[in-house]
C-alpha positions as CSV (number, residue, x, y, z in Angstrom):
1,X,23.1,11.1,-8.1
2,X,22.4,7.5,-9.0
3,X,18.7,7.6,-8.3
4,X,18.5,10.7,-10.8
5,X,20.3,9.3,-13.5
6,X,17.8,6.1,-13.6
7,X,15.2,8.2,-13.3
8,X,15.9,10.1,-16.5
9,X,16.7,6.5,-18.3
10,X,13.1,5.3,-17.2
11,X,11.8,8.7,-18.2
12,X,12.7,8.2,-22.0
13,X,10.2,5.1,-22.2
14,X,7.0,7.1,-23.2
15,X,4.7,4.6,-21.4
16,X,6.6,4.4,-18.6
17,X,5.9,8.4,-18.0
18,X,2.6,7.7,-18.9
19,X,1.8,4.9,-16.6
20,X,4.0,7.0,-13.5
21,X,1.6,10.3,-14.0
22,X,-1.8,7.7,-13.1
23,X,0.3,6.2,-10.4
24,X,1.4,9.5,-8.9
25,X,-1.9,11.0,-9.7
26,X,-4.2,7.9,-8.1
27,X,-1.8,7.5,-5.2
28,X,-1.6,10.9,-4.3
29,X,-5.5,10.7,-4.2
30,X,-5.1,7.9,-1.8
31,X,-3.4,10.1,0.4
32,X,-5.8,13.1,0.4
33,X,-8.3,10.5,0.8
34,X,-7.0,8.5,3.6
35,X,-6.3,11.5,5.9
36,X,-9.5,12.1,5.5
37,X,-10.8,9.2,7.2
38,X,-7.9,9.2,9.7
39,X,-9.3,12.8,10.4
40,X,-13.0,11.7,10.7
41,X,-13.0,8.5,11.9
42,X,-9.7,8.6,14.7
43,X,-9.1,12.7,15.5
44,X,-12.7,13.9,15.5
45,X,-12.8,15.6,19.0
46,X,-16.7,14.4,19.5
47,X,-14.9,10.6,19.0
48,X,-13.1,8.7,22.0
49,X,-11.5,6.5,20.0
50,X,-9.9,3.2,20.9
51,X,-7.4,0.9,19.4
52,X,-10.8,-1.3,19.3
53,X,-12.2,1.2,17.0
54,X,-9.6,1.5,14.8
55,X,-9.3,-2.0,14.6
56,X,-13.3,-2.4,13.3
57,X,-12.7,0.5,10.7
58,X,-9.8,-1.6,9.1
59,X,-12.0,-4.7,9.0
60,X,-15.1,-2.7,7.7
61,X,-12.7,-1.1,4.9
62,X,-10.3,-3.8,3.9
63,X,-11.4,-7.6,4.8
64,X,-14.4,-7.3,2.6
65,X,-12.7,-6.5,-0.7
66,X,-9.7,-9.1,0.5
67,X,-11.9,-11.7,0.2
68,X,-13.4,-11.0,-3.6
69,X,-9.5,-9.9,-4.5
70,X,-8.7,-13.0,-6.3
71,X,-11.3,-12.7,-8.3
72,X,-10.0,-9.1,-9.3
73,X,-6.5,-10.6,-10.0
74,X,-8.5,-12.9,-12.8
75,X,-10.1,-9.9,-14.1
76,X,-6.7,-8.2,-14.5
77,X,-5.8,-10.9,-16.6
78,X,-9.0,-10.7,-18.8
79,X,-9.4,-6.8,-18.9
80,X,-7.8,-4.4,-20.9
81,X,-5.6,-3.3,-17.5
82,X,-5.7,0.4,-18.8
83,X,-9.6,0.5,-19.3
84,X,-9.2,-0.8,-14.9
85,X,-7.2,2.3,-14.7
86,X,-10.2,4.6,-16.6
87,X,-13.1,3.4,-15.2
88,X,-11.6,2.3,-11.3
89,X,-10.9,6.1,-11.1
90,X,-13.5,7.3,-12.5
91,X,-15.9,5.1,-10.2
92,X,-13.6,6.0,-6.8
93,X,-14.4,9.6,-8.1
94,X,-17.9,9.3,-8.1
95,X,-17.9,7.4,-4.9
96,X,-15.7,10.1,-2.5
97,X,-18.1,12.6,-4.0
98,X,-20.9,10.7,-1.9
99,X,-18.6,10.1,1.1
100,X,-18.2,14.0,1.1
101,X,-21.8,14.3,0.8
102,X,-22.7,11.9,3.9
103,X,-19.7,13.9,5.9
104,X,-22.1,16.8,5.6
105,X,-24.9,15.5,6.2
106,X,-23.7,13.4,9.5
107,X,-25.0,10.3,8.0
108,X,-25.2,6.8,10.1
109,X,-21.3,5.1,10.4
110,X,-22.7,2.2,8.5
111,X,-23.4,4.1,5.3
112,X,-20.2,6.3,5.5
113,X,-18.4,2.9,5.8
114,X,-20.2,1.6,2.8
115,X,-19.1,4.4,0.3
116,X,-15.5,4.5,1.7
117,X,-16.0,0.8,1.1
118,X,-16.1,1.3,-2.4
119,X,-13.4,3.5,-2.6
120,X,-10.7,1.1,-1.4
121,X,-12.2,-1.8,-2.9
122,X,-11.5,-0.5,-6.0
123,X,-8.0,0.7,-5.3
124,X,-7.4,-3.8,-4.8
125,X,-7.8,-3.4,-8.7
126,X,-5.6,0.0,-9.5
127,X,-2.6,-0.9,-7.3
128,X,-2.5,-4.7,-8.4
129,X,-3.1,-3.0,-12.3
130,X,0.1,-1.1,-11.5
131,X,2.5,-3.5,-10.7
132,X,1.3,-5.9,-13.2
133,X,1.7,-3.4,-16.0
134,X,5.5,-2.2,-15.1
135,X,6.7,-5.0,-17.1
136,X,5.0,-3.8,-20.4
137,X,6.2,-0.7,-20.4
138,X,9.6,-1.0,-19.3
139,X,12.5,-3.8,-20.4
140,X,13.7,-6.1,-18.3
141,X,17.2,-5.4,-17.4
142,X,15.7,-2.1,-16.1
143,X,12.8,-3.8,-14.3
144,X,14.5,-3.6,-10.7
145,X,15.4,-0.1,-10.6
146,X,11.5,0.8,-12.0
147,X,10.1,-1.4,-9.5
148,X,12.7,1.1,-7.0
149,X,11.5,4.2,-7.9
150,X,7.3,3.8,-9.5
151,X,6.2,2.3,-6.3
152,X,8.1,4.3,-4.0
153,X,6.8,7.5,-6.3
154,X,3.8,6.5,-5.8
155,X,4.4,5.8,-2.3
156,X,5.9,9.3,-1.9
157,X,2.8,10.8,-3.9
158,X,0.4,9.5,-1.1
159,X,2.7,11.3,1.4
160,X,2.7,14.4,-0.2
161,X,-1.1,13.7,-0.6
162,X,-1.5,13.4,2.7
163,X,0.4,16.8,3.3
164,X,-1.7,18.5,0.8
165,X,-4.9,17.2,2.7
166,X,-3.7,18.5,6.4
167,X,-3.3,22.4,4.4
168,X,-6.8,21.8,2.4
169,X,-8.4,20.9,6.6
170,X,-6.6,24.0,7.9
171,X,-8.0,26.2,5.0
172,X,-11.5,25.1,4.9
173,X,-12.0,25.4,8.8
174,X,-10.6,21.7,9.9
175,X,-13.7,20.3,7.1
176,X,-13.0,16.7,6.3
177,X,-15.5,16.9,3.5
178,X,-13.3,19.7,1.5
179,X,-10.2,17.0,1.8
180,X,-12.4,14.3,0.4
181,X,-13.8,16.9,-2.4
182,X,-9.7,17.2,-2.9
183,X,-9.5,13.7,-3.2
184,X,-12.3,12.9,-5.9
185,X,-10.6,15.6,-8.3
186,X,-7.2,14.5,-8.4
187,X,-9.5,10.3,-9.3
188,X,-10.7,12.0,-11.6
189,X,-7.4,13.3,-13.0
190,X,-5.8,9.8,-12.9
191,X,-8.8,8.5,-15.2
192,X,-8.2,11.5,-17.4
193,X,-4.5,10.4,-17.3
194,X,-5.0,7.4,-18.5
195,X,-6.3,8.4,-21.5
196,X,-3.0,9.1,-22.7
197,X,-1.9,5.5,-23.3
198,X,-3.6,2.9,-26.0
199,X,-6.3,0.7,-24.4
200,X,-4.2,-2.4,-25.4
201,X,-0.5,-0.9,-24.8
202,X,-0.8,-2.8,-21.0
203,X,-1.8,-6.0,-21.5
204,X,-2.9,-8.8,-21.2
205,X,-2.6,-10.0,-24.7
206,X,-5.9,-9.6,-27.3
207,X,-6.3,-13.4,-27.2
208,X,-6.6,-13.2,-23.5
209,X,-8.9,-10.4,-23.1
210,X,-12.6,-10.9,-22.6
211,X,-14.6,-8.2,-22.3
212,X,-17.7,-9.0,-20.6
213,X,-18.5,-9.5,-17.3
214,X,-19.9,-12.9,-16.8
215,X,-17.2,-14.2,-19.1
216,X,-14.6,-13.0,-17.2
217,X,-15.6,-14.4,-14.0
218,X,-17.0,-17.6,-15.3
219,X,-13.7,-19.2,-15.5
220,X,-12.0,-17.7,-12.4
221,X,-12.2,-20.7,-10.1
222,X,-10.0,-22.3,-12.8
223,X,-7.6,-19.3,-13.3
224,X,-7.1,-18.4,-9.5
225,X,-6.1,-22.5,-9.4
226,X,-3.9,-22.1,-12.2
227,X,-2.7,-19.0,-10.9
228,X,-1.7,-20.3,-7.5
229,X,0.0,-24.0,-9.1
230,X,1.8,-21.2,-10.8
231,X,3.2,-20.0,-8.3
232,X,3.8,-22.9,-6.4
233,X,6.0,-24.8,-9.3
234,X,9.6,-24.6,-8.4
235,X,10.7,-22.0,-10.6
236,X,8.4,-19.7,-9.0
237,X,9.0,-20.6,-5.3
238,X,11.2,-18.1,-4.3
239,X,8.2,-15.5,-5.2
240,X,6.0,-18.1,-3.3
241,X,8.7,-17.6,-0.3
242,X,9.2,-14.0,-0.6
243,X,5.1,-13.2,-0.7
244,X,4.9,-14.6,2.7
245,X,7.6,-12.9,4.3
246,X,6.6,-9.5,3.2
247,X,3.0,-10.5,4.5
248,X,4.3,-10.9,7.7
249,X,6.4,-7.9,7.6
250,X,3.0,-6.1,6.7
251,X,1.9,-7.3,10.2
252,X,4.7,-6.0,12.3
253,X,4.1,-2.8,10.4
254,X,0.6,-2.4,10.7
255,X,0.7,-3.3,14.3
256,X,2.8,-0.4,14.8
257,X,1.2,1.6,12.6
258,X,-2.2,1.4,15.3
259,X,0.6,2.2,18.3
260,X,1.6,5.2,16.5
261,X,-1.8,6.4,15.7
262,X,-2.9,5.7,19.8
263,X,0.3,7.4,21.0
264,X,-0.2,10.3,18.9
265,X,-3.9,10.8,19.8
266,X,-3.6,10.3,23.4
267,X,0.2,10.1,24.8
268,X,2.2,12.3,23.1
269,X,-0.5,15.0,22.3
270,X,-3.1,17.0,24.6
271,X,-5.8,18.0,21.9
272,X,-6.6,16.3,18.5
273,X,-5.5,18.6,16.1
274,X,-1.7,18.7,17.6
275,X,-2.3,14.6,17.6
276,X,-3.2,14.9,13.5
277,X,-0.4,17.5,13.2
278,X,2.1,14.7,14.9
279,X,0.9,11.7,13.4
280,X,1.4,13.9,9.7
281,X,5.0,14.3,10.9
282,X,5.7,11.0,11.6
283,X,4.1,9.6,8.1
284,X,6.3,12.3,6.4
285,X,9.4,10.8,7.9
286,X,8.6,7.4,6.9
287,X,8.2,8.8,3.7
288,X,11.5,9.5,3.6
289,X,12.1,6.0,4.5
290,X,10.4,5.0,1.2
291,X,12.5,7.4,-0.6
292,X,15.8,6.3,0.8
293,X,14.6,2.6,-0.1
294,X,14.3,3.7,-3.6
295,X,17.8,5.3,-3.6
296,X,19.8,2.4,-1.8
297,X,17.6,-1.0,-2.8
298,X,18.8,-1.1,-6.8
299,X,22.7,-0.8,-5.2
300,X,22.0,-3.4,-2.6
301,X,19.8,-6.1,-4.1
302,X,22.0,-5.9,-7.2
303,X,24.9,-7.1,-4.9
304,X,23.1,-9.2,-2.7
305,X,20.2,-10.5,-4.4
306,X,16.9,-10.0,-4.0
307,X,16.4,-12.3,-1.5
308,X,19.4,-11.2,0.8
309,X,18.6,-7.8,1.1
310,X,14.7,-8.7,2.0
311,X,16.7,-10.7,4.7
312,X,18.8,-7.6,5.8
313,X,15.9,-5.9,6.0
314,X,14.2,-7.8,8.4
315,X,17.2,-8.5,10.5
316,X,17.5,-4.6,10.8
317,X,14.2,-3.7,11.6
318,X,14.0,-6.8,14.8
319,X,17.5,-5.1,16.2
320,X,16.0,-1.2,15.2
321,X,12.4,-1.2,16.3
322,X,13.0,-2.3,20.2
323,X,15.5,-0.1,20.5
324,X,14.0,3.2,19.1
325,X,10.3,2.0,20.2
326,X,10.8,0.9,23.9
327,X,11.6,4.4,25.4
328,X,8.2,5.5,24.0
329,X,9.3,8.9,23.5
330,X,8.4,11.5,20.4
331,X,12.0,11.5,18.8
332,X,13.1,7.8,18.9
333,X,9.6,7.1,17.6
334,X,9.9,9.3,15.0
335,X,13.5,7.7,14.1
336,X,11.7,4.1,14.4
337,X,9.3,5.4,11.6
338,X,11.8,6.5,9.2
339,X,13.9,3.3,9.9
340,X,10.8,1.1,9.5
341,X,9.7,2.8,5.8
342,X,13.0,2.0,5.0
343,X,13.1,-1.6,5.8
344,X,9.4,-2.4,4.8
345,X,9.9,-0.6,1.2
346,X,13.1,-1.8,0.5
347,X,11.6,-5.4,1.2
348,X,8.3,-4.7,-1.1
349,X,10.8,-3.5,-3.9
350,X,12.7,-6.4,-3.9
351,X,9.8,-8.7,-3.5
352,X,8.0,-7.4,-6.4
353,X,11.1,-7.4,-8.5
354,X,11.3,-11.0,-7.7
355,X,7.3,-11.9,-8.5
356,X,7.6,-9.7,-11.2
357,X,10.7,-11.6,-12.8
358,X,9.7,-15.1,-12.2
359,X,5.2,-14.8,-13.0
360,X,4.4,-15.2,-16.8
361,X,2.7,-11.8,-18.3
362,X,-0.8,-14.2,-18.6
363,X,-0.5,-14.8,-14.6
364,X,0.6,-11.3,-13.2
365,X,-2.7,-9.6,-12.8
366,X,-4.3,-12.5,-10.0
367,X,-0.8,-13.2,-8.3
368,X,-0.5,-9.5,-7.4
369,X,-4.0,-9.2,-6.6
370,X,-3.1,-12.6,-4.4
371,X,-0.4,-10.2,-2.7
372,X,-2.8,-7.2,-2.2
373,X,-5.2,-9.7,0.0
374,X,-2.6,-11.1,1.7
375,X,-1.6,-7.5,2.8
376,X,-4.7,-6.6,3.3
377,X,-5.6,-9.5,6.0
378,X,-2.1,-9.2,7.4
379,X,-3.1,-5.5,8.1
380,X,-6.4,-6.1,9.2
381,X,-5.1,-9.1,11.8
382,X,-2.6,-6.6,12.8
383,X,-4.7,-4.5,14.1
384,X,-7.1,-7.0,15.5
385,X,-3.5,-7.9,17.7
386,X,-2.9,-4.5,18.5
387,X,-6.4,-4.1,20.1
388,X,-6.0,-6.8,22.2
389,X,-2.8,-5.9,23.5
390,X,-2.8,-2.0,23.7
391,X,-3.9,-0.5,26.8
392,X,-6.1,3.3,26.1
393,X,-2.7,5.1,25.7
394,X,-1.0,2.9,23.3
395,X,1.9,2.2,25.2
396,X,2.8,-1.6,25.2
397,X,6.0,-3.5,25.4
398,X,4.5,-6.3,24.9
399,X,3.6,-5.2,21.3
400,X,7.0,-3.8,20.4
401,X,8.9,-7.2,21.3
402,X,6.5,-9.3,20.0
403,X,7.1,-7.7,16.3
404,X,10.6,-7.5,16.7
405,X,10.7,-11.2,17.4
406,X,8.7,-11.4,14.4
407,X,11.0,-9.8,12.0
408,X,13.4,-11.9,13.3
409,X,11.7,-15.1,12.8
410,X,11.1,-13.7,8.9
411,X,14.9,-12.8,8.5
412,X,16.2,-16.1,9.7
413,X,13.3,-18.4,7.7
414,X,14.0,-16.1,4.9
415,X,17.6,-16.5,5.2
416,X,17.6,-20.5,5.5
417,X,15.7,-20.4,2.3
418,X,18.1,-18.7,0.5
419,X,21.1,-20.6,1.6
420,X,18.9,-23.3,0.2
């Protein structure tokens, strides 16, 4: 099988196994961690939750961060990126600890936010870290097929994650504090993990680096300028062209993503925990979406090009998602989720391959941080949308033909580009 004979070719760079054990390790505490919240904040029974509600949490726990993110993107460029990977995790470890701690003690939403605040807003520095790194640790006539299968490891890491989370709640009597617990060991792992590479094997280069704090951030009005004429100068503008259409294919998911999350607490479902149960089923199947992405997305972009097959993507997923969405039923939906992991990981994987290929080594850290905030606010908006729109079961038309129109309005801009 293709996808297992690269995989054994990336496996012989020693970094590259090093840098894929705190990515699987640090994404599969994402997992644990997210279902966590999902558990607490959307399936508690004592909660009657709303797309509304769902909507605030994603603002509380993402728009925040999204607006200091450039500012992590220069710091990616100044910091030693594996010392971000040591001390991020070691911090989020600390920090779900605490959110464990107010579980228990039924502490006020504010200051459960707050910690899970934290926690995410440090994962704007791991994941950005991560993708800016791959280049360093792989060469480049390889860097498509790692940017295939680490992210969609990873990816596949926060699924299983998740899985391991839903067992951890049945064992420990449905607690959501346990799963967090879970969640703060396997941080802790990743930091541990990242031991095992030299603090200057990642980059950026020893001239760039500068340690402390207030030097860091006392040029970064500069840098993040420089960083965006960067990627505005011709060269780079396919990147430039490529970051926006993935944004908005971030919307259409995340929209959905809410619909799924109403539908399985209220429509498709009669008590929470066969609601959790669904919604863990349906994430696991657009797993496998991410995983087929991995497998077909080297084969396919190599023939069409990056930029084609983020346009065959998109032109799938408007013709897919109306069709397996509008019935509203458990079984198309299910199909809808595998089809969109497919499309939206196949298009990330070929975006990143072509940021990563066109953004100097000196630049990488704030122009993925850049693309972290803009998914981050696409996400957030989405689900502002979605609570406008989605009546209390989460059944809406409306929704599911306006991001199907929208995927086709990003295929077709994104194909006139490249014909360009």
């Amino acid at each position: 099988m293709a996808v297992v004979r690269d995989l054994r070719t990336l496996l012989r760079f020693r970094n590259f196994r090093r840098l894929l054990a705190v990515r699987l390790l640090s994404q599969g505490a994402d997992g644990v961690y997210q279902v966590a919240l999902a558990a607490y904040v959307v399936f508690s029974p004592e909660r009657q939750t709303s797309a509304a509600a769902i909507a605030s949490a994603m603002a509380v726990l993402l728009l925040p961060y999204s607006l200091v993110g450039p500012f992590a993107g220069v710091l990616l460029d100044r910091w030693r990126r594996r010392q971000v990977f040591l001390h991020g995790n070691l911090i989020r470890a600390v920090m779900a600890s605490a959110t464990a701690l107010l579980m228990v003690g039924h502490a006020p939403d504010w200051l459960f936010y707050v910690s899970a605040l934290c926690v995410t807003g440090v994962n704007r520095f791991i994941l950005a870290g991560l993708s800016a790194a791959l280049p360093r640790v792989v060469d480049e006539e390889r860097l498509v097929v790692a940017n295939s299968l680490s992210p969609t490891a990873g990816t596949l890491a926060a699924t299983a994650g998740g899985g391991l989370a839903f067992l951890v709640r049945l064992a420990f009597a449905h607690s959501d504090a346990a799963v967090v617990l879970l969640g703060a060991s396997l941080y802790l792992c990743a930091a541990l993990a990242s031991l095992r590479i030299a603090p200057d094997e990642l980059g950026p280069e020893p001239e760039l680096v500068r340690p402390r704090l207030l030097t860091a951030l006392g040029g970064s009005a500069r840098d993040l300028v420089a960083g965006v004429r960067h990627l505005a100068a011709p060269p780079r503008r396919e990147a430039a062209w490529a970051l926006m259409t993935m944004t908005l294919m971030r919307f259409c998911y995340g929209a959905l993503l809410v619909m799924l999350l109403m539908l399985c607490r209220y429509a498709f479902t009669s008590t929470t925990e066969s609601g959790l149960a669904l919604l863990g089923l349906a994430l696991g199947v657009s797993g496998a979406g991410f995983f087929a992405a991995a497998v077909v997305t080297p084969w396919a972009a190599g023939r069409l090009g990056p930029g084609w097959w983020i346009v065959t993507c998109a032109a799938a997923a408007a013709l897919l998602e109306p069709a397996l969405g509008l019935p509203f039923a458990r079984t198309p939906m299910l199909a809808a989720a595998f089809v969109l992991g497919l499309t939206t990981q196949s298009a990330k994987i070929a975006t990143d391959t072509i940021v990563q290929s066109s953004v100097d080594d000196a630049f990488r850290g704030r122009v993925f941080s850049v693309y972290d905030v803009l998914f981050n606010v696409a996400f957030v908006g989405a689900a502002g949308t979605a609570a406008l729109v989605l009546p209390p079961d989460g059944r809406s038309a409306f929704l599911v033909v306006m991001v199907a129109v929208t995927y086709g309005s990003v295929a077709a801009a994104m194909a006139r580009y490249e014909r360009r």
